[in-house]
N, C-alpha and C positions, 0 to 999 in steps of 0.2 A: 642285634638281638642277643641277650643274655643266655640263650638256649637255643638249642635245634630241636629238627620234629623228633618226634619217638621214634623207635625203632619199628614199631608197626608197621604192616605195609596191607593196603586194599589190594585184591585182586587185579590181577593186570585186565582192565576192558570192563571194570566192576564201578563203575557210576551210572546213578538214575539217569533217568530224561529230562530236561529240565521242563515244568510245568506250573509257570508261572499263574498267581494268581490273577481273576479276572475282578476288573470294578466290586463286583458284586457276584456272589454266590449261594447256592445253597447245595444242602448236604444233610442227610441225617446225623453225622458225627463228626466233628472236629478236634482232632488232638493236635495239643499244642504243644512240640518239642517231639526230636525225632532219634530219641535214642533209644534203647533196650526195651522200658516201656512203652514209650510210643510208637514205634516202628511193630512191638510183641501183638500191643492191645488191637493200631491198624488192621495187620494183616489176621486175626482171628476174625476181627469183623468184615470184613472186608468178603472172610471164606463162607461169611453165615448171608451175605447175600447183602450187607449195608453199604451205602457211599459214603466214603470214608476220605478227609482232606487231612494232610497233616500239615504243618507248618512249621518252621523251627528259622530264628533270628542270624544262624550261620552255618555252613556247611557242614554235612553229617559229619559224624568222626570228631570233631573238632574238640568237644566237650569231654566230659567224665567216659563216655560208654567208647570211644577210640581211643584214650588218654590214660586209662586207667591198666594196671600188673598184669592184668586176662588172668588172675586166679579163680577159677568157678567152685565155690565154695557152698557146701551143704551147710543148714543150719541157722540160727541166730548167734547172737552173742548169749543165750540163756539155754543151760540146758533142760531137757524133757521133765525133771522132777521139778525144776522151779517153774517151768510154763503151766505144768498142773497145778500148782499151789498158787499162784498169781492167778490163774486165768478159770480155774474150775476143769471137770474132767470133761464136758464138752468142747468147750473152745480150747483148751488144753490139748486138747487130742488133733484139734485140726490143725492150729499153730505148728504140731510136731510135725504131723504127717504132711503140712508145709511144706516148714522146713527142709526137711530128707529128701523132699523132691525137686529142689531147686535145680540143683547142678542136671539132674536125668533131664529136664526141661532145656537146658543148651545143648545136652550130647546130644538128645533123641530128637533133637530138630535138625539139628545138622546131620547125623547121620540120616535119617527117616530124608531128607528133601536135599541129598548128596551136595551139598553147601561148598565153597571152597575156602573153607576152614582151617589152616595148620593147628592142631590139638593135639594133645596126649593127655589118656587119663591113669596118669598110674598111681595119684592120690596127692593126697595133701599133708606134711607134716606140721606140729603143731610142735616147735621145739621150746624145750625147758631148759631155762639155765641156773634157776634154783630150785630146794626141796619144794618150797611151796607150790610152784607151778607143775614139779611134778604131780603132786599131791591134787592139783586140780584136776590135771592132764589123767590121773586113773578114775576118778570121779565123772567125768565127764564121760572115759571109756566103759565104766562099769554101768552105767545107763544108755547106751546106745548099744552095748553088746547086748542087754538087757531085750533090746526090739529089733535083737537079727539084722543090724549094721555091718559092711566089711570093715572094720573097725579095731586096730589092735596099740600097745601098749611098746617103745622101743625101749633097751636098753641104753645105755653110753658109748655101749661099741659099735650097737648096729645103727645110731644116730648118726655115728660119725660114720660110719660106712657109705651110709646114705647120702651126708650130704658133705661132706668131705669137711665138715668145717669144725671149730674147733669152741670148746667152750659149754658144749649144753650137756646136762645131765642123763637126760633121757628126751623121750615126748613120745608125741600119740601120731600114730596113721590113719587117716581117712582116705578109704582105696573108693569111696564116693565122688573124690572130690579130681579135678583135672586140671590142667592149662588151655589156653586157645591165644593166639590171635586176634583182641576185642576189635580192633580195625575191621579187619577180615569181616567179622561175625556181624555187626554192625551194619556193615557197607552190605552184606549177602541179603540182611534182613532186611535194608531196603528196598534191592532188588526185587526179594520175596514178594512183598508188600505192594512194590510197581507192578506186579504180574500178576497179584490178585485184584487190580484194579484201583488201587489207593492212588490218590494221585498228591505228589508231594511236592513243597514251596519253600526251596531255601533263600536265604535271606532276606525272611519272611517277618520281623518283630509285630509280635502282639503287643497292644499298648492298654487296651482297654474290653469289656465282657459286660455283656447287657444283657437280662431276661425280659422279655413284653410277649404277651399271647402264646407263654408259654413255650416260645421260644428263645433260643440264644442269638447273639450276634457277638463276633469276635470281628473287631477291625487293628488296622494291620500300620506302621506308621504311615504309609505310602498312601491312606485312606481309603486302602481297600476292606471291603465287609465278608465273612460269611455267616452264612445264617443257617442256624440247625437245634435240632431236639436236644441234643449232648454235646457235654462238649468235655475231652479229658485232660486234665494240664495236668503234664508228664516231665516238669521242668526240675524237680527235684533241690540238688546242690545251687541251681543256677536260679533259682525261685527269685522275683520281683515281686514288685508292690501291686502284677494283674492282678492278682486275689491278695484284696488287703491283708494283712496280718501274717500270712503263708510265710514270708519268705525269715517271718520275727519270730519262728517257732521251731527255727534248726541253726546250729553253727555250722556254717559252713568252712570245714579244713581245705587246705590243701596238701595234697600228696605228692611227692616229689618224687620221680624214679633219673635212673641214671643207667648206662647199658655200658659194658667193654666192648672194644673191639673183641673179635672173634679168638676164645681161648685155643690155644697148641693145645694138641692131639695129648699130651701127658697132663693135661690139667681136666683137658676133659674128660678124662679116665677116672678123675679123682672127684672133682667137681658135680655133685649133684646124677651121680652116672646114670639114677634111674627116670630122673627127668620129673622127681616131683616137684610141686610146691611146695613152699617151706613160709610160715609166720615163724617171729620168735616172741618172749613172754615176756619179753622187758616192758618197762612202762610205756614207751613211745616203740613200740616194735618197730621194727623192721621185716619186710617181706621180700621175697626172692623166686626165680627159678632160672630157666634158660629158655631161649629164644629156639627158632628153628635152625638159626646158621650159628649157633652155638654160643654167644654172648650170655654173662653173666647180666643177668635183671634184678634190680635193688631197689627197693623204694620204700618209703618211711612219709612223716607228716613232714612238715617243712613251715615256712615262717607264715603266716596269715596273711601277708599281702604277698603278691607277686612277686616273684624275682626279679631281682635288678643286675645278679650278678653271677658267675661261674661260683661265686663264696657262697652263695646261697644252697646247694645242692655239696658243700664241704661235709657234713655230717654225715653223710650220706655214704663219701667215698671214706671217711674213717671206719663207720661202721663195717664196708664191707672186707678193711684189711684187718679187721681186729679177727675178723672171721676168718678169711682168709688173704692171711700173710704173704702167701706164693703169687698174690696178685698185684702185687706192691709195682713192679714194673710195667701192668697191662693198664694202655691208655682208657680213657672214659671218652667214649665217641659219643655218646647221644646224653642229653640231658633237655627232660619235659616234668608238664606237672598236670595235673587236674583238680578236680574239686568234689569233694566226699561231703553228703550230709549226714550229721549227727545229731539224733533228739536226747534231751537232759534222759531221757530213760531208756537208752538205745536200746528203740524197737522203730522200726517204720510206726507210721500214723497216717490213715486214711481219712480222708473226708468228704465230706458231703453237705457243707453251708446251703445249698439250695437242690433241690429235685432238677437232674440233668446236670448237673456240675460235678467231677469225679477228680478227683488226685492224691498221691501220696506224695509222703517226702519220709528221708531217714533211712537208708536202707544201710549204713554203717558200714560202708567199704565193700560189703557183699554183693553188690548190685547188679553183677554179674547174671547170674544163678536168678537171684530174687526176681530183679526186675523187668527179666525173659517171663516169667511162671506168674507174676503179679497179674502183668496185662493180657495174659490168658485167660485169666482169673474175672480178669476186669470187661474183656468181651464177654463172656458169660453173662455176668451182671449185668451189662447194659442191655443183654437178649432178652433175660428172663426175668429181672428184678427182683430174684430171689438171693437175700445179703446172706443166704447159709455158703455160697460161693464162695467169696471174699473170705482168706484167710484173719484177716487182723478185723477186730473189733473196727466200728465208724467212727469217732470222735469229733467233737467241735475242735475247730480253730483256736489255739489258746497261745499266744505269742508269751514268750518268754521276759517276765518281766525284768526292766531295766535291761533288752537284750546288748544294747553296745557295750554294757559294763562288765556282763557275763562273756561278751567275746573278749575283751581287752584281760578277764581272769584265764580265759581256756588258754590264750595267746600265751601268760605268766606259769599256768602249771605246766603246759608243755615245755617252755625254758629248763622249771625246776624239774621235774620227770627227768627229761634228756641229763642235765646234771648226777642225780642221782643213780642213772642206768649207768655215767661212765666212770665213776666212784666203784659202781657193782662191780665191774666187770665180766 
């Protein structure tokens, strides 16, 4: 294998029961896929008193919600004055007020239900390596300072202070925003979820979803059934053709990380010493922090198919000695990857093709945050049927037309993008 696991690590003694499905069942809800939203939406219903099955095609962790940076990240990709203008001052207002509470949604769970979570939230930097990105980067601050954000603006000296690395002009601090261990957080959350009574089925594939009497049925390849009122498919990045068209209506990237061995005591002094996050503002960013045993954590988009090779995650270690030089000799022990969805108007998109059918996809790298607070969101909804809950508007299904054409174009701009950021320098 061209790669090893991530550096992540589950809780020692931290795996479900195993609870395999039966021929046939029933349930008031079924969510399909058992990661951040599934595992989120489970356990809120679960605590309002429903039977609640989840199912997922491979062991928890495996996918995007263990696989992914663990940057818990406030926000959309849009800020407050364009959600107003796009969206109107109602749904504007909720979008925002969203937004801001994604990341409090993973701290205040874990702290609130003492989790065994390695975190730190001491913020997120948003670094700039040209005018223009500064120029966004106060933009952005001057409307979130606007609504009482811990939220400030960095110089060139206190950036580099920060994050030891070389190259950016300035950027912004978001002291909302944290790190965690997604492994950890994930694997807790299904514990959670088993202790509220959810009972959960890995390597479980959903193949096919049927309405008759106002019920559902979800079968399984193995030909197993369940049968129930709701049903949530929380499959996201990993979306198939169960719900026609769903999976033709996101490009799904992949994200590439890579970890060092454990840096000496004088790099970590330099290195990131306050232990935030950090994006940068290049075209194809790159993202970053530190781990709990002190490794530098790096990861960027990567080629649209799988890796086949150690070459495949090379971008990856150039970017992080352009940053930092002093690591030209520190081995790269872990390299993995996951899978991000992204809609042509990065925003998530909810849907609802039929009454009792529930799912988003698109959460645009943030999924963290988001899609802990989504499926909060989404138990609510299915208690009380009231859609003023649901942050994002409902939408139809609208696949992206000509989508294999549009992947083979995202595949060619990210080529030219990465080109162009190492021309930038």
């Amino acid at each position: 294998m061209p790669f090893s696991r991530s550096v992540w690590n589950a809780p020692s003694g931290g795996r479900i029961s195993p609870a395999p499905l039966a021929q046939e069942e029933g349930v008031d809800i079924t969510v399909i896929g058992a990661g951040f939203l599934g595992l989120s939406t489970a356990l809120e219903l679960a605590r309002l008193g429903k039977s609640v099955r989840v199912i997922d095609k491979n062991e928890i962790g495996t996918g995007a919600s263990g696989q992914n940076g663990g940057q818990v990240i406030p926000g959309l990709k849009y800020d407050p004055e364009w959600l107003l203008e796009h969206f109107g001052q109602v749904r504007g207002e909720a979008l925002i007020d969203f937004a801001q509470s994604t990341a409090d949604a993973v701290f205040d769970l874990i702290d609130r239900e003492g989790l065994d979570v390695p975190r730190t939230r001491n913020g997120w930097i948003q670094a700039a390596h040209t005018e223009k990105a500064l120029a966004t980067a106060q933009r952005r601050d001057r409307q979130w300072r606007a609504r009482g954000a811990d939220v400030r603006m960095l110089d060139a000296d206190e950036i580099e202070r920060l994050t030891g690395a070389r190259g950016y002009l300035g950027g912004w601090l978001d002291s909302r925003a944290g790190i965690i261990d997604p492994l950890a957080f994930v694997t807790q959350l299904a514990l959670m979820a088993e202790k509220a009574g959810v009972r959960i089925a890995e390597g479980a594939k959903a193949v096919s979803i049927s309405r008759e009497n106002g019920a559902w049925t979800v079968k399984t390849t193995a030909g197993q059934s369940i049968r129930s009122r709701f049903v949530v498919i929380a499959t996201n990045a990993y979306s198939d053709e169960l719900l026609p068209g769903l999976a033709r209506t996101i490009v799904p990237l992949h994200s590439f990380q890579i970890a060092t061995a454990p840096l000496p005591d004088a790099l970590q002094r330099v290195i990131l010493p306050g232990k935030q996050a950090v994006s940068d503002s290049r075209r194809i960013l790159v993202y970053y922090r530190k781990s709990v045993d002190g490794r530098l954590v790096l990861g960027g988009r990567g080629r649209m198919a799988e890796p086949k090779s150690e070459a495949d995650w090379k971008h990856l270690e150039r970017a992080m000695r352009r940053l930092y030089p002093a690591l030209a000799g520190i081995p790269i022990e872990h390299r993995w990857f996951g899978r991000v969805a992204v809609t042509p108007d990065h925003l998530p998109h909810i849907h609802q093709p039929e009454p009792g059918l529930l799912t988003v996809v698109g959460c645009q790298g943030r999924g963290v945050g988001m899609m802990t607070a989504l499926g909060q969101r989404f138990a609510r909804y299915i208690e009380t049927g009231d859609a003023a809950v649901l942050p994002f508007p409902v939408s139809p299904i609208r696949p992206i037309p000509f989508h294999a054409f549009w992947q083979i174009g995202v595949a060619a701009t990210i080529a030219w993008y990465r080109l162009l950021d190492a021309v930038e320098k």
